[in-house]
N, C-alpha and C positions, 0 to 999 in steps of 0.2 A: 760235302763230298770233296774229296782229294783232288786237287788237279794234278796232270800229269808233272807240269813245275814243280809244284809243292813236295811229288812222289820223287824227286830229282834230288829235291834240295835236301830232302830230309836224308836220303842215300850219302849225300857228302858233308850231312851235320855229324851221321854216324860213322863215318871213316873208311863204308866200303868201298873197298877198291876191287880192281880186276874180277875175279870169275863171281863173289861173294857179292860184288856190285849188281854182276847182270843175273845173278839170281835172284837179289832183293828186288830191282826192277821187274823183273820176268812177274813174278808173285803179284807184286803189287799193279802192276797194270793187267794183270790179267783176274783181279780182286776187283778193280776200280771199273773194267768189262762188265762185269758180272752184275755189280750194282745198277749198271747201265742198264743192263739190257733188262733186271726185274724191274725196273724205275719205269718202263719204256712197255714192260708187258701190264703193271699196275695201271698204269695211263692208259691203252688201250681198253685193258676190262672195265675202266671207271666208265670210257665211255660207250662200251657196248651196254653195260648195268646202265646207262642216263640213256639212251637209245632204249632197249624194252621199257621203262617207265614212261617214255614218251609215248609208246606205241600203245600199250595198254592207259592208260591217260585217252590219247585221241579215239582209243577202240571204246570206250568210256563212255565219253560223250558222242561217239556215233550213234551209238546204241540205245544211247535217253532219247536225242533227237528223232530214233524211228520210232521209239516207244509214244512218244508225243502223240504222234502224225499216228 
């Protein structure tokens, strides 16, 4: 993923200047948001999906343990 530097430099490897500048910034850091925040909703779900597997996992073995008994 781009760091905001990287989205800087690459802006003055390609020559834009003034309004064309802070529109290629504008885009690109609001691209590099984006990625963020699905990065960020992907991590949550992984761990809500490892959170029910745990649950049903422990509700599992609850449930042997009364069957025993």
């Amino acid at each position: 993923m781009a760091t905001i530097e990287e989205i800087v430099k690459k802006a003055d490897l390609l020559g834009y200047r003034g309004e064309k500048r802070e529109e290629y910034l504008k885009q690109e850091f609001q691209l590099l948001e984006e990625r963020q925040e699905k990065k960020e909703e992907a991590e949550r779900q992984e761990k809500k999906e490892e959170a029910e597997r745990q649950d049903k996992k422990e509700e599992a073995e609850r449930q042997a343990i009364e069957k025993k008994e």
